[in-house]
Every structure is written in structure tokens, then in C-alpha cells.
N, C-alpha and C positions, 0 to 999 in steps of 0.2 A: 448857615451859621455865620457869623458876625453880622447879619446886616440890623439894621434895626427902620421901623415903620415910621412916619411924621404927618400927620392931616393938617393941610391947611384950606382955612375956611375963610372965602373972600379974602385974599391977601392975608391971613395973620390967622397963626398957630395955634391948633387947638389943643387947649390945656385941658387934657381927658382927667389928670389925677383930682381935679372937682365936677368931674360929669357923671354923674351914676347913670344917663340915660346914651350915653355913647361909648365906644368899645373897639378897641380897635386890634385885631388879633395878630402878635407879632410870628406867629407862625406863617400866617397865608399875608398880613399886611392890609384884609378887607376890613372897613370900617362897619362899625356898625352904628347904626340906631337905633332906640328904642320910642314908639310913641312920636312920630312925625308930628312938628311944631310948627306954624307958619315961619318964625325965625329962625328957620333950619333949611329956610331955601335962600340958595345962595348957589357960590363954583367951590366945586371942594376938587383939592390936589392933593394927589398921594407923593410923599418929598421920601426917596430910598437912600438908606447911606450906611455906607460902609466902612469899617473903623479899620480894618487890614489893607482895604487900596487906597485909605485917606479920601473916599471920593460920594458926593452927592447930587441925587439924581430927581426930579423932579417929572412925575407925569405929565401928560394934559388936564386941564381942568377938565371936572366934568358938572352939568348942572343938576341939580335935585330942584323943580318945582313939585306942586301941590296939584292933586286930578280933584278935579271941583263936583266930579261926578261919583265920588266913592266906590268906584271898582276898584277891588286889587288886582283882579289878572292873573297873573302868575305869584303874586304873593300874600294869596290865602295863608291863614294861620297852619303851618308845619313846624316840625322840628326837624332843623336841618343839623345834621351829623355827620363828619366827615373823617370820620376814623380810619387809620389804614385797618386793613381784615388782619392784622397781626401786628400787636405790638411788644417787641421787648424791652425788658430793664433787667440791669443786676440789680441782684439783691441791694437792698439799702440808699438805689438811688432815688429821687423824684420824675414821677410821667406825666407828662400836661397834658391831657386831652380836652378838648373844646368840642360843646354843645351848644345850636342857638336855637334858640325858640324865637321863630319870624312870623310878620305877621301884626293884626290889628293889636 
């Protein structure tokens, strides 16, 4: 609770509210893509920040290139779900659950 998620890509912020093919889940903080572009390889930084200790945190870059060889490996088309095995609400509140479909 209070923290909120930031990607940056090659030095400078990525403006997801015009990306329909990027996604970045402020539950977990993992980015997503959708549909790998060649202009999508680059160093992407996850930036953490926290609005109750005033304070922001910056990972390591990490790099995304392109396999020239068209295996995915471990990330054949799934749908990944990471639902706790129980969730509550009160009555009349809102529940956010996240669903990703990975993959080609």
C-alpha cells in the first residue's frame, strides 16, 4: 500500500496511458508487453516510490534483446494467473484481480 510503479526505458519514462501494448501491474510492479517490437530493445528500470516515506527507489537496469532464433523457452503462449486461493471484499467495495495472457 502506498507505493506506486515507474518504467523507464533507456533513460526516459515510459508514458504507458498511450501504450495499449505495455502494462504495468501496480499490484506486483511487473511490466508487461505485449507483441515484442524490435524498438522495444533497450535497458528498462523499474523506479519504486513511496508517497508516506517521501522516498524513491530505482532498480537495476535490465536489458530486453531480441532471439534471432524464434524460441520462446519458457515463454510459450500461457495464461498466467496469480490469484491469491481466497479473496475477500465487503459488500459494495471494488476487487482488482489480474489475468495475463503470455506469450507469442
Amino acid at each position: 500500500p502506498g507505493l506506486s510503479y515507474t518504467w523507464i526505458f533507456n533513460n526516459n519514462t515510459l508514458d504507458l496511458q498511450e501504450d495499449s501494448r505495455r502494462f504495468v501491474s501496480q499490484a506486483t510492479g511487473s511490466l508487461y508487453l505485449a507483441k515484442v517490437e524490435p524498438w522495444d530493445v533497450g535497458n528498462y528500470t523499474c523506479a519504486v516510490s513511496s508517497a508516506g516515506a517521501q522516498r524513491s527507489v530505482r532498480g537495476p537496469p535490465t536489458a530486453l534483446t531480441l532471439r534471432g532464433d524464434g524460441v520462446m523457452g519458457e515463454y510459450e503462449p500461457k495464461i498466467e494467473v496469480r490469484f491469491p486461493e481466497t479473496t475477500y471484499a465487503a459488500e459494495g467495495s471494488s476487487v482488482r484481480l489480474e489475468c495475463f495472457a503470455l506469450g507469442k
